[in-house]
Structures are given as C-alpha cells and as structure tokens.
C-alpha positions as CSV (number, residue, x, y, z in Angstrom):
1,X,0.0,0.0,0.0
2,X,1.7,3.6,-0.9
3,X,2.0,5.7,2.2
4,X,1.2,4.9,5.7
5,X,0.9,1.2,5.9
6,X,-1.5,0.0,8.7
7,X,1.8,-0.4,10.6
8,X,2.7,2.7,11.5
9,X,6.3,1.8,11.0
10,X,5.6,0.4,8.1
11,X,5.8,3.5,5.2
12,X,5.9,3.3,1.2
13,X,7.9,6.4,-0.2
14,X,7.8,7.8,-3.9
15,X,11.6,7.0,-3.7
16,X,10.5,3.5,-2.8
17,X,8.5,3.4,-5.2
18,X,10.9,4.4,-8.1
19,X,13.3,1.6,-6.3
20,X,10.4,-0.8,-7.2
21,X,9.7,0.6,-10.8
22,X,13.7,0.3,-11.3
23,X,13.6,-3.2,-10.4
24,X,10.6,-3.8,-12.4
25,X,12.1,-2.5,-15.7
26,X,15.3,-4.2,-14.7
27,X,13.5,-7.8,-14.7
28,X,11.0,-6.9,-17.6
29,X,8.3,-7.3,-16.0
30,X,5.3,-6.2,-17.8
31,X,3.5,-3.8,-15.2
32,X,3.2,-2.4,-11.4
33,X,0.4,-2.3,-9.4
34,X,-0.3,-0.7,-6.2
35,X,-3.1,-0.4,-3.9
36,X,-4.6,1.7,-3.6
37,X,-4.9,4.8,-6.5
38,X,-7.3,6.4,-4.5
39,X,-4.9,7.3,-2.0
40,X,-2.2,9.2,-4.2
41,X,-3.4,12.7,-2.1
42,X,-1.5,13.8,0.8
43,X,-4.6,14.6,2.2
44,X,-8.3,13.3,2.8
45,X,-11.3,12.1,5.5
46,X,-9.9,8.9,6.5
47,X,-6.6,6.7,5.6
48,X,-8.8,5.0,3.3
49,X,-8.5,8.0,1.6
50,X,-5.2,9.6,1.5
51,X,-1.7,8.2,1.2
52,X,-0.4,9.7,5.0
53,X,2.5,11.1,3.6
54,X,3.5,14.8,2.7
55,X,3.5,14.1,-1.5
56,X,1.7,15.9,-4.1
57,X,-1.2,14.5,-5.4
58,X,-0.4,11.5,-7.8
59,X,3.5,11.5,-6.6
60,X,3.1,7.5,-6.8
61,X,0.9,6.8,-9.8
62,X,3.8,9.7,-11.7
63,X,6.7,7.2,-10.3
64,X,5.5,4.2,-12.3
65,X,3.9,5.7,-15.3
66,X,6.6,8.6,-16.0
67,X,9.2,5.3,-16.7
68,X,6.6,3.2,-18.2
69,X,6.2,5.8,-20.8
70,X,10.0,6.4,-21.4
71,X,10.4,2.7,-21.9
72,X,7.5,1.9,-23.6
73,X,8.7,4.5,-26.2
74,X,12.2,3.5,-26.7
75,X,13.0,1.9,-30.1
C-alpha cells in the first residue's frame, strides 16, 4: 500500500517506489500495481483516503507511469 501502511512503521515512499519501478524494468516485467490509487493525495477524510504522507497528489501513480512511458517508447 503507498504511504502509511496500517503499521505505523511500516511507510511506502515515492523514492520506494521508483526503487520498485527500477527493479521492475530491470526484470521486464510487464506492469506495477499498487493499492490503492485512490490514495495518491497527501490529504483526505480517513486513511482510506489519503496516502499519510507529505506528497503531491499523484507522486506515486507519476513514479511508475513517467518510466513506463520512457520505456515503452524507446526503439
């Protein structure tokens, strides 16, 4: 899950995130998924709906797809 986890000492960062994403393109595989898009906000009613941590809006989602689209175009 991207942000607070539901172990407080458990935290997803962008820049774990783009660790992941570099793995990913490093082994090929074909996509990432994370749970749960809705909470890509820094902020919201509940931590169903906000990430926890101090990101822009979307910081996570831009992490995978900004490389997916620099690979995805290369020749």
């Amino acid at each position: 899950m991207i942000g607070q986890n539901d172990t407080l000492d458990e935290v997803t960062s962008v820049r774990g995130m783009q660790t992941i994403r570099q793995w990913a393109t490093e082994h090929q595989l074909a996509a990432i998924h994370f749970w749960e898009f809705d909470r890509d906000t820094p902020t919201g009613n509940s931590s169903s709906e906000m990430s926890g941590a101090q990101t822009p809006t979307l910081a996570y989602n831009n992490a995978v797809t900004d490389a997916q689209a620099s690979t995805s175009s290369s020749p």
